[in-house]
C-alpha positions as CSV (number, residue, x, y, z in Angstrom):
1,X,-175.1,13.4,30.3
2,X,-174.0,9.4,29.9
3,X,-170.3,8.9,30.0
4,X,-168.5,8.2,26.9
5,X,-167.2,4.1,27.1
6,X,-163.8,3.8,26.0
7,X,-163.1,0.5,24.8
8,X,-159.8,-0.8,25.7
9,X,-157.5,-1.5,23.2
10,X,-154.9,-4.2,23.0
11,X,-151.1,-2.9,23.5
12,X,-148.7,-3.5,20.5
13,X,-146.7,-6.1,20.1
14,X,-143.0,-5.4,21.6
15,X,-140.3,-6.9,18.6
16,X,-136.7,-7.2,19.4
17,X,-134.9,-7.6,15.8
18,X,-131.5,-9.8,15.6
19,X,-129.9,-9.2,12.2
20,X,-126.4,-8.4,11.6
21,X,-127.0,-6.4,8.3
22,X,-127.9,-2.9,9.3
23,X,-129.4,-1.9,6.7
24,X,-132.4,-4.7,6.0
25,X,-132.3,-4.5,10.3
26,X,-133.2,-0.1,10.5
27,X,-135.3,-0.6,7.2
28,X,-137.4,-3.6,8.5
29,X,-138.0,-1.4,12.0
30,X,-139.0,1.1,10.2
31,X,-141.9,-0.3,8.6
32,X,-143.3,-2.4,11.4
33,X,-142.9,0.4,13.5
34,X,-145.5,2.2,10.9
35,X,-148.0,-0.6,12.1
36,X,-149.9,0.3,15.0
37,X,-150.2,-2.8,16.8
38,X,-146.1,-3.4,16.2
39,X,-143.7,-1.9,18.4
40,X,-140.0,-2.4,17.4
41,X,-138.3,-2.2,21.1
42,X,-134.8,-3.4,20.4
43,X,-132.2,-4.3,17.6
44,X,-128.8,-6.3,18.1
45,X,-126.7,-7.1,15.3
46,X,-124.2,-9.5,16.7
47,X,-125.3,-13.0,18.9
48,X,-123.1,-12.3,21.8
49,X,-125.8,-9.6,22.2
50,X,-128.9,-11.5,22.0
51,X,-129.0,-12.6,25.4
52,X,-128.2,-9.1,27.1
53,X,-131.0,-7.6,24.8
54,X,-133.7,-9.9,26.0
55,X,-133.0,-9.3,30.1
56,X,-133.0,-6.1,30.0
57,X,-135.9,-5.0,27.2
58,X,-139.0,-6.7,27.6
59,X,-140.6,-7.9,24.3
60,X,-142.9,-10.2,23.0
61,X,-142.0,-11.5,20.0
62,X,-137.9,-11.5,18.7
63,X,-137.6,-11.9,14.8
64,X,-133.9,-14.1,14.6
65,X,-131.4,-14.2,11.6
66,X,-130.1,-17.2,11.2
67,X,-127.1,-16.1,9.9
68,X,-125.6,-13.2,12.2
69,X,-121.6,-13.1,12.7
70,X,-122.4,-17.3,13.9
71,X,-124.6,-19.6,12.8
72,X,-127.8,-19.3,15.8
73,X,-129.5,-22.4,14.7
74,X,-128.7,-24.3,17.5
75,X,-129.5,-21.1,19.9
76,X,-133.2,-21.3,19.2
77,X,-134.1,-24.0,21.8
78,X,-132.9,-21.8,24.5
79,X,-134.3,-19.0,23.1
80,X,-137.6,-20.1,22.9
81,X,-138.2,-20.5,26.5
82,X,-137.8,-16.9,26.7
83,X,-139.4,-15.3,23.5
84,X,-141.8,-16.6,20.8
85,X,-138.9,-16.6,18.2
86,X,-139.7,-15.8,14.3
87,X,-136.9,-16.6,12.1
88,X,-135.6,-14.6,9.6
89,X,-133.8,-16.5,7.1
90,X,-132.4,-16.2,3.2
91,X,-132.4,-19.9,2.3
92,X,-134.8,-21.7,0.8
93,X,-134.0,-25.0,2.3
94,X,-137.0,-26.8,3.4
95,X,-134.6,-28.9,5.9
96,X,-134.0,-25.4,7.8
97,X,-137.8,-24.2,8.0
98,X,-138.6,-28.2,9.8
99,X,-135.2,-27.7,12.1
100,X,-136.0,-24.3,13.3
101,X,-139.8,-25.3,14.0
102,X,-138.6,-28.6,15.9
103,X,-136.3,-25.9,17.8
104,X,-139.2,-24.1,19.3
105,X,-139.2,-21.3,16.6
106,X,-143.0,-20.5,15.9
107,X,-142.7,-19.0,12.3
108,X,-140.1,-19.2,9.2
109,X,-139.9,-15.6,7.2
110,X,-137.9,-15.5,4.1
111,X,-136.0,-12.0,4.0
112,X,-137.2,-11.3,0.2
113,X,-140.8,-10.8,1.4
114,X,-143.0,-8.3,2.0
115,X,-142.7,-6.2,5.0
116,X,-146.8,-7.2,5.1
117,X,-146.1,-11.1,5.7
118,X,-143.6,-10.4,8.3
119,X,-146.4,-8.9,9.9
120,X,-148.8,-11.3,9.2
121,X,-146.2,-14.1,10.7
122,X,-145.9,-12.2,13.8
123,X,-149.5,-11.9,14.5
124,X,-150.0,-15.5,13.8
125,X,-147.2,-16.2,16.2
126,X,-148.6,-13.6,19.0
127,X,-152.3,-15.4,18.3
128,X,-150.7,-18.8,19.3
129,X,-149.8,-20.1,15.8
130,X,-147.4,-22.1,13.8
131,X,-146.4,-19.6,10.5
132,X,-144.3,-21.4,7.8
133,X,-143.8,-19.9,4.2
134,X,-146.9,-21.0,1.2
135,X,-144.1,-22.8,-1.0
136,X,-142.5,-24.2,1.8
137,X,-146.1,-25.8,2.9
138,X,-146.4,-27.1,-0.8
139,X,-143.5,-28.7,-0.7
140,X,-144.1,-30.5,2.7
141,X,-147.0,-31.5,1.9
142,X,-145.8,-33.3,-1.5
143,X,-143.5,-35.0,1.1
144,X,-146.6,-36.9,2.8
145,X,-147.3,-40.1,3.0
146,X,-150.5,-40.6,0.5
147,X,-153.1,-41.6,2.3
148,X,-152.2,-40.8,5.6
149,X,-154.8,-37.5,5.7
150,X,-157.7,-39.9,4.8
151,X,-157.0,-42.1,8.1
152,X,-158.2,-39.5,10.4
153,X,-161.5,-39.4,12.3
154,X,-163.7,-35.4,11.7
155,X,-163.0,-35.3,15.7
156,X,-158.9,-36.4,14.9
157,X,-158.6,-33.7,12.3
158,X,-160.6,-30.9,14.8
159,X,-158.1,-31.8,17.2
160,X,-155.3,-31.6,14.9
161,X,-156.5,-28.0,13.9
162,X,-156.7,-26.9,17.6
163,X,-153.3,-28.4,18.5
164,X,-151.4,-26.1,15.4
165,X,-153.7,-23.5,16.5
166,X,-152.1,-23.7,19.7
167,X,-154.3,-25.0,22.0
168,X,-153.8,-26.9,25.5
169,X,-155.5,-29.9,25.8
170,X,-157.9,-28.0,28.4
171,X,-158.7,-25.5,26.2
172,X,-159.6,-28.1,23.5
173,X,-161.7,-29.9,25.5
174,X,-163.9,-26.8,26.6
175,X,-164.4,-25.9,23.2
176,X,-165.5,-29.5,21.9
177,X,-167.4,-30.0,24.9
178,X,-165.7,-32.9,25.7
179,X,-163.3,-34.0,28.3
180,X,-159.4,-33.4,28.4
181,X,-159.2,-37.2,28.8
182,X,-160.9,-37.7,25.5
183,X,-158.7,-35.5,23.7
184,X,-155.7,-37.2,24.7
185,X,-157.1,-40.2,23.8
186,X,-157.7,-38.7,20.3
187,X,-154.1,-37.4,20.2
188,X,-152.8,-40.8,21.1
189,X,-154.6,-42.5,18.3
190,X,-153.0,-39.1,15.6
191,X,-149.7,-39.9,16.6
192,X,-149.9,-43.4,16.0
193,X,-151.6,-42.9,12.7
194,X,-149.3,-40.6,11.0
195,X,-146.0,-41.4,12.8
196,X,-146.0,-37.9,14.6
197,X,-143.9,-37.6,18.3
198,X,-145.4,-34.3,19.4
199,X,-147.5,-31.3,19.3
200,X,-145.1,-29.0,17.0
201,X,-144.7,-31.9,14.4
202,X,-148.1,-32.3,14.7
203,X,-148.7,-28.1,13.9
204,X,-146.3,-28.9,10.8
205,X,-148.4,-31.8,9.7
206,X,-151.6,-29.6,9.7
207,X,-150.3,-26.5,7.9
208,X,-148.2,-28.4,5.4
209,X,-151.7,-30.5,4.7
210,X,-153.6,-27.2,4.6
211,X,-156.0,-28.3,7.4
212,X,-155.4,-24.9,9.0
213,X,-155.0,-21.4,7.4
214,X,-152.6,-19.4,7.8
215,X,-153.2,-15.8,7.8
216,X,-151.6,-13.7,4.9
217,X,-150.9,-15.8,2.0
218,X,-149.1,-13.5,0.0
219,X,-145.2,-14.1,-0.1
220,X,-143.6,-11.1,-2.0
């Protein structure tokens, strides 16, 4: 009789949530913890306690209030060299969404939404991805120089997409069949033509001119 193959299947996603609300922090692990390829392993409600939290539980992916008991803004940087940090936030200020990217945070969640675009953000994030609110892209991308889009080679704008996608420059190459030394090249010549300094400005540029998708475009 053949042997049954089990397919393998890919382990959740380990959360750590910092919020200093206890109620929107035990509600929100609640419901990812409802999602099969979520797994809330940690909450902290005070930013003396994020670092303690991340050394000794494992995780993946650590969704960050802003506003604890102090302003964590400026925390992010270091942060990030630990964690893919998602930001949890209550204002709608486009200048804090473009601060926290430039940080190192990879996604921007506003706390009125849906329990089902947190989710989609952290997947995004997990999948290499830069994940910043619909409205907040709109808005961005009114911000643009006109014209600047049009300036761009087909190749120049694949690039782009693979850079936000969150690509290395290897892994472009192999899938475009070309050489990393090309691609650089083609980077070079992006950032000159739309007055972009690196990779993560260049992930903003993409989403907020809607040459990538973002997974999960509902907001509410």
């Amino acid at each position: 009789m053949a042997r049954k193959t089990v397919t393998p299947t890919r382990k959740p996603l380990r959360v750590l949530i910092a919020d200093d609300h206890a109620v929107f922090r035990e509600g929100l692990a609640a419901l990812l913890n409802r999602t099969a390829d979520i797994q809330v392993v940690g909450e902290v409600g005070r930013a003396a306690e994020l670092q303690p939290a991340l050394t000794s539980q494992r995780c993946d992916i650590l969704l960050l209030d802003l506003k604890m008991d102090r302003w964590v803004m400026h925390e992010i940087a270091e942060l990030a060299k630990q964690v893919k940090v998602v930001v949890l936030t209550g204002s709608d200020r486009d200048e804090d969404v473009v601060a926290s990217i430039r940080l190192g945070a990879r996604a921007v969640v506003h706390k009125t939404f849906a329990a089902e675009t947190v989710k989609d953000a952290i997947r995004a994030v997990a999948d290499g991805q830069v994940w910043i609110p619909e409205a907040s892209r709109e808005r961005l991308a009114r911000r643009e120089e006109s014209g600047r889009l049009k300036e761009l080679t087909r190749r120049e704008t694949e690039i782009v997409c693979h850079v936000a996608a969150g690509l290395r420059n290897a892994e472009i190459a192999k899938t475009l069949l070309i050489t990393e030394g090309t691609v650089k090249k083609h980077l070079n010549s992006v950032f000159k033509k739309v007055s972009i300094r690196d990779r993560v400005e260049l992930a903003m540029y993409a989403i907020s001119n809607g040459l990538i998708s973002i997974p999960g475009s509902r907001s509410r």
